[in-house]
FIDOLUM-168560 format. One line per 8 residues: number of its first residue (from 0); their letters; for each residue x, y negated, z negated of N, C-alpha, C, O, CB. Coordinates in pm, 1 decimal, padded with zeros to 6 digits. Each point is the difference from the previous one (the first is absolute). Glycine has a CB too. Layout:
BEGIN
NUM> A> X Y Z X Y Z X Y Z X Y Z X Y Z; ... $
END
This chain:
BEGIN
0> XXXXXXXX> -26418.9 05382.3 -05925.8 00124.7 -00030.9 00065.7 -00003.6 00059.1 00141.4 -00047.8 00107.1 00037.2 00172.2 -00111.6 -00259.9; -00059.0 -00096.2 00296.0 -00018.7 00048.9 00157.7 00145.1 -00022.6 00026.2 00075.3 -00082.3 -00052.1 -00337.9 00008.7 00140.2; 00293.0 00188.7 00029.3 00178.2 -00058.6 00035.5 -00037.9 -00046.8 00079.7 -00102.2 00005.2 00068.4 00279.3 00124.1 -00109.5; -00026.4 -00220.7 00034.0 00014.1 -00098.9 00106.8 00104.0 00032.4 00059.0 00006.4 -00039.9 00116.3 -00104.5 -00126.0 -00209.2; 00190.8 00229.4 00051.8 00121.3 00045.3 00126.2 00060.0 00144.2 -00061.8 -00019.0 00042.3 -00114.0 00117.7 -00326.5 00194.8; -00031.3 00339.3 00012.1 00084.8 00100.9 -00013.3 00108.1 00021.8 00086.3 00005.4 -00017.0 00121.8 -00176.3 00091.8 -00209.4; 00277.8 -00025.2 -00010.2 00117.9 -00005.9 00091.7 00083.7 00066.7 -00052.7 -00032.9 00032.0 -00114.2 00004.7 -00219.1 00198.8; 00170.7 00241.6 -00038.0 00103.9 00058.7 -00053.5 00087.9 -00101.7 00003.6 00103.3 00057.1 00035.1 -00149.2 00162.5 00020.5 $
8> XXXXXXXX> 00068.6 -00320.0 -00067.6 00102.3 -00165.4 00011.4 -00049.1 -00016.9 -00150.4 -00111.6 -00012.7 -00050.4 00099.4 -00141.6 00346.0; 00124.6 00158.8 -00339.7 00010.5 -00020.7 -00145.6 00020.9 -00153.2 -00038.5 -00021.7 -00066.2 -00101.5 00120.7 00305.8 00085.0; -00032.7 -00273.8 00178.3 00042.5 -00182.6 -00084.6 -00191.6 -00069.6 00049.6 -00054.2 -00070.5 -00085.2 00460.6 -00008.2 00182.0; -00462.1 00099.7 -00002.2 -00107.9 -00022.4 00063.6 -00126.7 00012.6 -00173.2 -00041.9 -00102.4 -00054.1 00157.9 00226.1 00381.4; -00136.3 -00040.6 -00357.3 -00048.8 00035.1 -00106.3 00055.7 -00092.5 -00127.7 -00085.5 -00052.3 -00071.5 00055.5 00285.6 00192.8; 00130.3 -00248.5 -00142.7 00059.5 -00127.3 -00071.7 -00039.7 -00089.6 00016.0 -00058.2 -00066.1 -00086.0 00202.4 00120.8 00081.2; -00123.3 -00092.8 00140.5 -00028.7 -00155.6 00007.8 -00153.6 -00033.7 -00000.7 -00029.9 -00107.6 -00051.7 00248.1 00078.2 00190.8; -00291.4 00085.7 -00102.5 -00128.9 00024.5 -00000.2 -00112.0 -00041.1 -00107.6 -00098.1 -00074.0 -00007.5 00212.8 00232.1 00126.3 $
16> XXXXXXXX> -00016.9 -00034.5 -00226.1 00000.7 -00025.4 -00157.4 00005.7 -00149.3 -00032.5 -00087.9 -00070.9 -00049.0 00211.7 00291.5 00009.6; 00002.2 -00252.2 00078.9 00038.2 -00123.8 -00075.3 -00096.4 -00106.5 00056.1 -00048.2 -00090.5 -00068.1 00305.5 00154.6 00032.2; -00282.2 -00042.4 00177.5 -00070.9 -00101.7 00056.8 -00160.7 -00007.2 -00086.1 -00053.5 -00106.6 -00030.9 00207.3 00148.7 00288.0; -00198.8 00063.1 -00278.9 -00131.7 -00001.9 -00042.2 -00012.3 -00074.1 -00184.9 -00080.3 -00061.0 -00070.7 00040.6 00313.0 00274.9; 00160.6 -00201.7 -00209.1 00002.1 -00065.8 -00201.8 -00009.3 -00114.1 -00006.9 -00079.2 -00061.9 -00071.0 00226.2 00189.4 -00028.0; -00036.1 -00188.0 00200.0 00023.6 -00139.6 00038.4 -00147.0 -00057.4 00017.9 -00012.4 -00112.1 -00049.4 00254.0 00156.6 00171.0; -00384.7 00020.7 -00046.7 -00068.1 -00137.8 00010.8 -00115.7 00074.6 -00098.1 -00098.5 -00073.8 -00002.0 00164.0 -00073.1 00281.9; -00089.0 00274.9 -00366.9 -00040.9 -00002.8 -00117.5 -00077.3 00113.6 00050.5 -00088.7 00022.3 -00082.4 00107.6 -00263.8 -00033.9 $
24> XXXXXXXX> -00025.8 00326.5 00218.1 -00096.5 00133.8 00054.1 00089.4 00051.0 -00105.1 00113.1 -00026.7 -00040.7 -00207.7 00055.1 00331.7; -00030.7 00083.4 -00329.2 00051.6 00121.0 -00122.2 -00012.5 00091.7 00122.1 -00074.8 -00008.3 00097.5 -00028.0 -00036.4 -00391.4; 00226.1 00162.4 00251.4 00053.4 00096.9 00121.1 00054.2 00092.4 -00086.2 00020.4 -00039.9 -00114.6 00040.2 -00112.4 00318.0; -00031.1 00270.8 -00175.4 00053.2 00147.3 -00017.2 00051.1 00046.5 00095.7 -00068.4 00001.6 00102.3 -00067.0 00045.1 -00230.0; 00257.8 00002.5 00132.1 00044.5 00107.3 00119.1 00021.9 00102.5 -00081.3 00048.3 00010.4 -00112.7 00065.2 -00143.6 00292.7; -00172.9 00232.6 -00075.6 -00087.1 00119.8 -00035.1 00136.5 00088.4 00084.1 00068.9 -00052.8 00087.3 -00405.4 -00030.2 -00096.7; 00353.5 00220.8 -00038.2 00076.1 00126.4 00062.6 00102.2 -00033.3 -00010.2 00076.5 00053.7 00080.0 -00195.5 00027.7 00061.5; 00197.0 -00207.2 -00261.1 00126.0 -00047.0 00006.7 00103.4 00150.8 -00015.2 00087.4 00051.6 00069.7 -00173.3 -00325.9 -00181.5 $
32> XXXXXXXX> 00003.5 00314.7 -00050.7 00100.6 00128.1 -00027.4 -00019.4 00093.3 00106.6 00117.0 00010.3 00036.8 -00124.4 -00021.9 -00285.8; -00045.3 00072.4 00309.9 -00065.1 00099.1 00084.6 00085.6 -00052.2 00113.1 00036.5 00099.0 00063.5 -00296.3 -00047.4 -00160.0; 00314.3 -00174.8 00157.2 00079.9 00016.7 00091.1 00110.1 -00000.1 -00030.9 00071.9 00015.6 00098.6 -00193.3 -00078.7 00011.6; 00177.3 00052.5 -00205.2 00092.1 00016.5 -00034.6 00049.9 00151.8 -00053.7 00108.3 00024.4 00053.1 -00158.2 -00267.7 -00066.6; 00020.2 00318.5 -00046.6 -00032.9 00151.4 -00033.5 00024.4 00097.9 00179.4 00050.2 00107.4 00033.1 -00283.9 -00201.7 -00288.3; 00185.2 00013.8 00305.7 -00002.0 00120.2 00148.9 00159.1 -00070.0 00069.3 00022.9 00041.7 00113.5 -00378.5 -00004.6 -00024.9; 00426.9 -00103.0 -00127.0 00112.0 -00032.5 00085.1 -00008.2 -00130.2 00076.7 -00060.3 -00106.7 -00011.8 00086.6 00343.0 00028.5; 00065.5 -00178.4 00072.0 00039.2 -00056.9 00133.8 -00109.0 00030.6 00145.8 00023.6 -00048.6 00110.6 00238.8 00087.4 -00230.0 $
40> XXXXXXXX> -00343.4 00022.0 00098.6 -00089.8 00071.3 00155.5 -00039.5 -00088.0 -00009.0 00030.6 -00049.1 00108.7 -00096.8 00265.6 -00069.1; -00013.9 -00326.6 -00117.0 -00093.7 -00116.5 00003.7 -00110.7 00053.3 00048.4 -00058.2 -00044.0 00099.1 00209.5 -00128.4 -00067.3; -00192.5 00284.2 -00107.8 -00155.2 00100.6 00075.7 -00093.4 -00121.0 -00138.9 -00116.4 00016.9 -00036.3 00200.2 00393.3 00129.1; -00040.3 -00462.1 -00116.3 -00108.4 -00022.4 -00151.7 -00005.4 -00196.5 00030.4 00118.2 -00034.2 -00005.3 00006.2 00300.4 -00251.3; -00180.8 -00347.2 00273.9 -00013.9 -00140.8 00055.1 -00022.1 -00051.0 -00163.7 -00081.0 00051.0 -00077.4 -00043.6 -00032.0 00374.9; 00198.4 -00108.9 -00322.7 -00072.9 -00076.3 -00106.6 -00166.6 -00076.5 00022.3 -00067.7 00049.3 00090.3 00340.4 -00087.6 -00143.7; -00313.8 -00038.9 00000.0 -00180.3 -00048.4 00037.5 00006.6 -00112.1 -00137.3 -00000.6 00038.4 -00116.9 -00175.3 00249.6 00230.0; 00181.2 -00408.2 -00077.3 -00087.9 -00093.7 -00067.2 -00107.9 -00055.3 -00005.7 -00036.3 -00061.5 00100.3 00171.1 00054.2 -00099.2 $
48> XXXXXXXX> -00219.3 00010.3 -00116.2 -00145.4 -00018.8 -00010.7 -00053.1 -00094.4 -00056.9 00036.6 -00018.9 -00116.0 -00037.6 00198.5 00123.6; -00065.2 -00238.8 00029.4 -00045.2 -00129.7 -00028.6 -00191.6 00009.0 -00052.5 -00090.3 00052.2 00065.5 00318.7 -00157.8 00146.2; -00237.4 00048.5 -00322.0 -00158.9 00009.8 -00002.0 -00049.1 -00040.1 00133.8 00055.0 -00076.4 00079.3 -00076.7 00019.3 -00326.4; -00084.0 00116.9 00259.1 -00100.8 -00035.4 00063.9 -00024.4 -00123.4 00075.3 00035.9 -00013.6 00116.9 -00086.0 00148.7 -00264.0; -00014.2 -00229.4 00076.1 -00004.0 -00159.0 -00043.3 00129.5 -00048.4 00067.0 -00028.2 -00086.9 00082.6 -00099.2 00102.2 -00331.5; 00243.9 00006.7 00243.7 00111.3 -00093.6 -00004.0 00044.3 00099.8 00189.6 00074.3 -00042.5 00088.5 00021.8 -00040.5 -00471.8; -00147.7 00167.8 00382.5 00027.1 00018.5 00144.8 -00002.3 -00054.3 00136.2 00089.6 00037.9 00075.3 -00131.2 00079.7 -00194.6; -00059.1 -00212.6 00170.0 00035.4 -00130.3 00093.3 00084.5 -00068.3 -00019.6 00073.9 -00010.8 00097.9 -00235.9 -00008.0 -00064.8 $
56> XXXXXXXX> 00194.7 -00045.2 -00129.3 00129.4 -00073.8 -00066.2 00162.5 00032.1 -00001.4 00102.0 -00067.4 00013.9 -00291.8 00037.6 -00143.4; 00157.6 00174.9 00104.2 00161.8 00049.2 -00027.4 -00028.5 00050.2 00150.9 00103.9 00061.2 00024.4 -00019.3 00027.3 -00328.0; -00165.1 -00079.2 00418.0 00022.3 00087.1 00109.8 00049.1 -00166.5 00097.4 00070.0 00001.8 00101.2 -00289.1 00285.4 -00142.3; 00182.0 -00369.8 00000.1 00008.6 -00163.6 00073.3 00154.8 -00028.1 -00041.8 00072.8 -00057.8 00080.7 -00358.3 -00060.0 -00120.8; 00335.0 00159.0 -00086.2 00125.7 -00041.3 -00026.4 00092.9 00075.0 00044.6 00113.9 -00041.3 00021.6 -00186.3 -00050.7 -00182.6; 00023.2 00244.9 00185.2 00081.0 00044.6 00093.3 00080.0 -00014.6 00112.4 00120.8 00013.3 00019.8 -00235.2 00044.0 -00112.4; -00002.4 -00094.5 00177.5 -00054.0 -00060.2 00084.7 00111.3 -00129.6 00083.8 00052.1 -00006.4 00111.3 -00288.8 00090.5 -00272.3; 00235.3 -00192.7 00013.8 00017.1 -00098.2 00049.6 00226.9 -00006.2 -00001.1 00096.4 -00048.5 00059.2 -00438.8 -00063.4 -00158.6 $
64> XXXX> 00290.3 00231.6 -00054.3 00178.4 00009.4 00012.3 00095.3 00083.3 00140.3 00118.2 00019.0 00028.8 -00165.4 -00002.9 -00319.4; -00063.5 00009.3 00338.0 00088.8 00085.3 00170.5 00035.9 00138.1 -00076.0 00024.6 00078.1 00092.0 00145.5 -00317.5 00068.4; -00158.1 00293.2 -00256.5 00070.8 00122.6 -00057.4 -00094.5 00104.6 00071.3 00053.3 00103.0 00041.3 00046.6 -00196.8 -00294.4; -00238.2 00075.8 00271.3 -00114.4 00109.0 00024.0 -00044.8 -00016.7 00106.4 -00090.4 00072.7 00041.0 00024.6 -00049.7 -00230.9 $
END
């Protein structure tokens, strides 16, 4: 698994999510609890990870959605 983004934007990370299920990339966001546990400072970024393999793909759909 390689990340593909990080961020403290919780809806950004959502949609992201949803965008990637939607065209069938398998994904994890990683440090969900861990940013959540430290507050409000936003010292802690969430990180979604994408195999390997599916990384040109989910970095192109990024890409093409303007979000990244």
């Amino acid at each position: 698994m390689v990340e593909l983004l990080r961020t403290n934007d919780i809806a950004l990370v959502s949609a992201v999510s949803a965008l990637l299920d939607e065209v069938g990339i398998p994904h994890q966001v990683a440090d969900q609890n861990m940013s959540v546990l430290e507050g409000s400072i936003l010292a802690i970024q969430r990180r979604i990870l994408v195999p390997d393999a599916h990384l040109p793909e989910a970095r192109e759909l990024l890409a093409d959605s303007g979000w990244v």
